[in-house]
C-alpha positions in Angstrom: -14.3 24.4 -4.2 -11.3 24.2 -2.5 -11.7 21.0 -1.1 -12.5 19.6 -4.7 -9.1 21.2 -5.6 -7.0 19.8 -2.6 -9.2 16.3 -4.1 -7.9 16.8 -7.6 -4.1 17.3 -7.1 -4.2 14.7 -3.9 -5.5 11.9 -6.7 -3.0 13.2 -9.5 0.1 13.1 -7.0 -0.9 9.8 -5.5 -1.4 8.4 -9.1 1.7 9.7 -10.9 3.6 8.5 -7.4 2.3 4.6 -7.9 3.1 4.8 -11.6 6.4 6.4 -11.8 7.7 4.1 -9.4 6.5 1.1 -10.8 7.4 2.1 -14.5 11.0 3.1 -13.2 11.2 -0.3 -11.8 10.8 -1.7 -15.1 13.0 1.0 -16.5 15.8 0.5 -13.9 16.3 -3.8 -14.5 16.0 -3.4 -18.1 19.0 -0.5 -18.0 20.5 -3.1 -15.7 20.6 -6.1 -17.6 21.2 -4.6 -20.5 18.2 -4.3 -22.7 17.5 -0.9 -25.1 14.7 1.1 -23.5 13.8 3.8 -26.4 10.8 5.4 -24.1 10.4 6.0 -21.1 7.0 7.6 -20.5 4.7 8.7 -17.8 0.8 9.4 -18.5 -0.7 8.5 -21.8 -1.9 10.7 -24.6 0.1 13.7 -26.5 2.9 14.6 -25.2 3.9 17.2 -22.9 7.4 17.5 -22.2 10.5 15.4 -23.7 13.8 14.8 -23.0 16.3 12.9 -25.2 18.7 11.0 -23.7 21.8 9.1 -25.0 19.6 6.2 -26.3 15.7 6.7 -24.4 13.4 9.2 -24.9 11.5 11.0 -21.4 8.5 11.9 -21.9 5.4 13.7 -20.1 1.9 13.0 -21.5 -1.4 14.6 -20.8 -3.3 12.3 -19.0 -1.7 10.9 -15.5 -3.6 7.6 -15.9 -0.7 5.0 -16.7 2.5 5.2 -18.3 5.5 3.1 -19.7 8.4 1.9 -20.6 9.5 1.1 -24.5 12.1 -1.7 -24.7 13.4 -2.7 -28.3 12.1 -5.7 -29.6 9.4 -6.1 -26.3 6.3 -5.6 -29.0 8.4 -6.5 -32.3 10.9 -8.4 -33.8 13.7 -6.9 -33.6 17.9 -8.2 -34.7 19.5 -5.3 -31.9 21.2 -7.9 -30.0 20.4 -5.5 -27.0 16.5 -5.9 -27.7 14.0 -7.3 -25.1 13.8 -10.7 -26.9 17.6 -11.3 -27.1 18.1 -11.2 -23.6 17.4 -14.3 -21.7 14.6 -15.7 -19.9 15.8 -15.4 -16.6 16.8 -11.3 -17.5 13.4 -10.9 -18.9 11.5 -12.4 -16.5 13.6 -9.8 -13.4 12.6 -6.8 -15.8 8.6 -7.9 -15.9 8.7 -8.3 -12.1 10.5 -5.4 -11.5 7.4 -3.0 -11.5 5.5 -4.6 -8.8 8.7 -5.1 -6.7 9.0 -1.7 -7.0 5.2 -0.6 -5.7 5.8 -3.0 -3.0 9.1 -1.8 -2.0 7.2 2.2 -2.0 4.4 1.0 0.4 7.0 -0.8 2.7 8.8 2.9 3.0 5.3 4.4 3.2 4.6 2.3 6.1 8.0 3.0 7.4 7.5 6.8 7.2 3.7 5.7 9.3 5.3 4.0 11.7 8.1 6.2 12.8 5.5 8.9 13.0 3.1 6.5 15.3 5.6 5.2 17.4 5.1 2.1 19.2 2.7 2.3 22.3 4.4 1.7 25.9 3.2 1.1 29.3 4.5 4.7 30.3 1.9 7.5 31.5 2.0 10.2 29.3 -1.6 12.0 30.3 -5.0 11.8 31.7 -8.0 12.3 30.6 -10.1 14.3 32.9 -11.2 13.7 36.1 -9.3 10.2 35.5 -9.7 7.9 38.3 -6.1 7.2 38.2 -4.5 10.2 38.7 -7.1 10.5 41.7 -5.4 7.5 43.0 -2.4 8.6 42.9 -0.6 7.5 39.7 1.1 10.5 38.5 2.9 11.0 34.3 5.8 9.0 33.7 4.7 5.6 36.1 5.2 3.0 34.2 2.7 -0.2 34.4 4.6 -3.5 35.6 1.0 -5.1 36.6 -2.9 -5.0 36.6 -4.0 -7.3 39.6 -1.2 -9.2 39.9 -0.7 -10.2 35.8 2.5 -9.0 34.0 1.8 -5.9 31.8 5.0 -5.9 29.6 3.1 -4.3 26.5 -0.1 -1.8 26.5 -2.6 -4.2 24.7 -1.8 -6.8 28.0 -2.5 -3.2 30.3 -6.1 -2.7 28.0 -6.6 -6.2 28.0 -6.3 -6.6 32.2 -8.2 -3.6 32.6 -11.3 -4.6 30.4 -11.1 -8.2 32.1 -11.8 -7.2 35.5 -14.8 -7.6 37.0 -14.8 -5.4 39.9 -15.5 -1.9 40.8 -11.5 -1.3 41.5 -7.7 -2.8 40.1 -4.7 -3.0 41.8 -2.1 -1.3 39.6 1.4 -1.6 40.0 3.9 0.5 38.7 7.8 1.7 38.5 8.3 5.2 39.5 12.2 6.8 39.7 13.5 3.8 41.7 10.5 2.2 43.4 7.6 0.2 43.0 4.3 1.7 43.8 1.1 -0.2 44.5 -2.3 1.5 43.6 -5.7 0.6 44.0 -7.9 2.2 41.5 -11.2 2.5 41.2 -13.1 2.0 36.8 -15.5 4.7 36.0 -18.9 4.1 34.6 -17.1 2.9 31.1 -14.8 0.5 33.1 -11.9 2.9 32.0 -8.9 4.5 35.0 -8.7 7.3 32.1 -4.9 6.8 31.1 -3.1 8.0 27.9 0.0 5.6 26.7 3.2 7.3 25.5 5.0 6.2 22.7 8.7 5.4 21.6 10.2 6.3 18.2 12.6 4.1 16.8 14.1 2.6 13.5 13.7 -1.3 15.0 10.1 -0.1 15.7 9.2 1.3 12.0 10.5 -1.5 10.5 8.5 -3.9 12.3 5.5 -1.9 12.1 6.3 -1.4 8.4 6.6 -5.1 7.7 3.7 -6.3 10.1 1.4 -4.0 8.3 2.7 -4.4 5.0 2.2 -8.6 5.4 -1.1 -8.1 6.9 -2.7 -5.4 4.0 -1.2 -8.1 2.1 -2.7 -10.8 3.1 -6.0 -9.1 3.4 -5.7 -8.6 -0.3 -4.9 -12.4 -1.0 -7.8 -13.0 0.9 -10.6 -10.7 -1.2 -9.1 -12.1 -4.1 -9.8 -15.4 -3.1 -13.7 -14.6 -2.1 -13.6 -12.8 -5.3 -12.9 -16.4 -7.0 -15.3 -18.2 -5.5 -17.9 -15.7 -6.4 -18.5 -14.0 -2.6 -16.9 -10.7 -3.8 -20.2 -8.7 -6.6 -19.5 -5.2 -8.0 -20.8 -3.5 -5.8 -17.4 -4.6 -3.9 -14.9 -3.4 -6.4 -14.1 0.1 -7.0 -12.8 2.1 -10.2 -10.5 5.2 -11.2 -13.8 7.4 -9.7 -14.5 5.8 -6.7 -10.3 5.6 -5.6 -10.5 9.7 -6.5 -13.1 10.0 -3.8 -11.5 7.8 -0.9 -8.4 9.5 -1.7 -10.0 12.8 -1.3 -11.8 12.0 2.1 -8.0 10.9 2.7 -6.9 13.9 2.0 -9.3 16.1 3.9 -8.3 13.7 6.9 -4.7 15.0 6.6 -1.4 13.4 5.2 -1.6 10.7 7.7 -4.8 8.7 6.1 -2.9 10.0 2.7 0.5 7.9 3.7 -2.1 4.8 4.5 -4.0 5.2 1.6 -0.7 5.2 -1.3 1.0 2.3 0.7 -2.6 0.5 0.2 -2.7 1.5 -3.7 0.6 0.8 -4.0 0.3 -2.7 -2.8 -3.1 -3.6 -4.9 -1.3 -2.5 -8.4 1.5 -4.9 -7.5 -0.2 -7.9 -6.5 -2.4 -7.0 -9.5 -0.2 -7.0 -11.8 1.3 -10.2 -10.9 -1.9 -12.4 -11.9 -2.1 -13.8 -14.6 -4.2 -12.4 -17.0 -3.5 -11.2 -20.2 -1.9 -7.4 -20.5 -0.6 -7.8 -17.1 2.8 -8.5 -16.3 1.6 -11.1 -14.5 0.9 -13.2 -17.9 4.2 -11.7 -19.2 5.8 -13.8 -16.8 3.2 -16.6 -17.4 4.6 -16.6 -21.3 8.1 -16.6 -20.0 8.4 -19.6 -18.1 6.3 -21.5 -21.0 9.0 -20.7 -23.0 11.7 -21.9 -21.0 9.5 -24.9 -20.8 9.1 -25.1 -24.5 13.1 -24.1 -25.4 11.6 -22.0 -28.0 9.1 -18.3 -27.4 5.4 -17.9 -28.3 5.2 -15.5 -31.4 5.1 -12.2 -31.4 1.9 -12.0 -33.2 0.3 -14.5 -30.7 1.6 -13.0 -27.8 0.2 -9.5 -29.3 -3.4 -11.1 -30.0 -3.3 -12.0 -26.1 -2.4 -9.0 -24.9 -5.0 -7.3 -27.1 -7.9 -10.0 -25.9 -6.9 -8.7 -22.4 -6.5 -5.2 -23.0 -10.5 -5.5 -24.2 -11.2 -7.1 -21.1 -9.9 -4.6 -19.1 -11.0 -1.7 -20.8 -14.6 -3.5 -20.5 -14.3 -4.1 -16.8 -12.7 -0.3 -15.6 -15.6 1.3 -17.7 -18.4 -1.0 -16.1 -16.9 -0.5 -12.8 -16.9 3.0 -13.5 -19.8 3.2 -14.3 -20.8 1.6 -11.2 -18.8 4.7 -9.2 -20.7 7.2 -11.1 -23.7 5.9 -9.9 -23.4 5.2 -6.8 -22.3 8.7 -6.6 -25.1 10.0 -7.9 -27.7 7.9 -5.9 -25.5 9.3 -2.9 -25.9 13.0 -4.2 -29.5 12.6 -4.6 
């Protein structure tokens, strides 16, 4: 029970998080630029709680599943000369993006947050294991590795990497303690191991590069699925829906805030990228329309651009409930 609880308000948190920010995004450029936003609104359904402002509306809905933000003149016509359709292209096209931006901008501080936590690994001795061959030999906490039979260690992947190369029963270690250099000769356990912890260092420099590495490289993994998707290497079974995200965010959350940081900075990245392609009801095909109207010197009509939407929209709709679906299922084959 209280597990399904923790579950619960993990999801709603982490859901309300990815859409807040990525709403306020669009919120913040329009406000910025100088386009009427009459509603701003997270979650869908009845309202909850409102707040009127000097020209937008706040709002609370019911259901913590999406949200949004009403600009004049973005689904009519409108003659307020502050309306979404009066500003320009170039305006426009900063408040569409803005959302994403915004979810990638979250996981990038998420990632920050990870990575100042984790620390980057050094070549220091922080602990043993037990019964760990090296401190048998001699090291002792705080020796600092310079080299694994004679090959430069300046990073603890080159220390792992020398250790699992060797092919012998016993390394030479050497390493910087106080003011000297100390040579040991160690001898690998049965798993080929000298049973040696790393410390780590805490830094800003080391957060951000963490933060950007893994950011670039979730990233690209992402880029990558989408492209096996394409081609037709990527079925169903691959893709998960609103049910099966509640359940890796609640193993996430009975794993402790650590796999929960990972997990937003993941989601938070996946409704950006989303939401930049192309298809209809996305902002990606926002900005599609956009620049085919700076192409054109003249926009698509409202009533067009509305029928789109709609066609995609449908599309949607049809794919979260199949993949749905799909979730329940496989929950239920699993429970069975």
């Amino acid at each position: 029970m209280l597990s399904t609880i923790l579950t619960a308000v993990t999801a709603i948190l982490v859901f309300l998080l990815v859409i807040i920010i990525h709403e306020f995004g669009h919120f913040a450029v329009a406000k910025l630029v100088g386009i009427r936003v009459n509603e701003f609104a997270i979650g869908m359904g009845p309202k909850l709680l409102d707040k009127k402002g000097p020209e937008t509306q706040y709002t609370l809905r019911a259901f913590p599943i999406g949200g949004y933000v009403a600009m004049e003149g973005e689904e009519e016509s409108s003659s307020d000369p502050r309306s979404f359709g009066k500003a320009s292209v170039a305006k426009r096209i900063a408040v569409v993006v803005a959302g994403a931006m915004m979810n990638f901008l979250l996981a990038i501080v998420v990632l920050f947050l990870v990575g100042l936590y984790l620390g980057e690994p050094t070549t220091t001795i922080a602990s043993f294991t037990e019964n760990a061959p090296a401190q048998k030999a001699g090291m002792e906490l705080g020796d600092d590795i310079l080299q694994v039979d004679g090959v430069q260690t300046p990073t603890w992947e080159d220390v792992i990497v020398a250790i699992r190369s060797a092919e012998k029963e016993s390394i030479s270690v050497q390493v910087q303690r106080a003011d000297e250099v100390v040579e040991l000769e160690i001898p690998l356990d049965e798993n080929g191991q000298i049973g040696i912890i790393r410390g780590t260092h805490r830094s800003l420099g080391g957060a951000i590069r963490y933060s950007m590495s893994t950011f670039f490289m979730l990233l690209a993994q992402l880029i990558g699925f989408f492209q096996t998707l394409l081609r037709g290497g990527v079925g169903l079974s691959d893709v998960s829906g609103p049910v099966g995200i509640v359940v890796v965010i609640g193993q996430a959350a009975s794993a402790g805030l650590f796999n929960v940081l990972l997990l937003l900075a993941f989601i938070n990245i996946n409704v950006g990228f989303f939401n930049l392609l192309p298809i209809p009801a996305l902002d990606g095909s926002k900005i599609l329309l956009l620049l085919l109207e700076k192409l054109r010197g003249k926009p698509i009509s409202v009533e067009k651009e509305s029928m789109i939407n709609l066609i995609g929209f449908i599309f949607l709709i049809g794919l979260l409930i199949l993949v749905t679906f799909k979730d329940i299922m496989t929950l239920g084959s699993i429970g069975g």
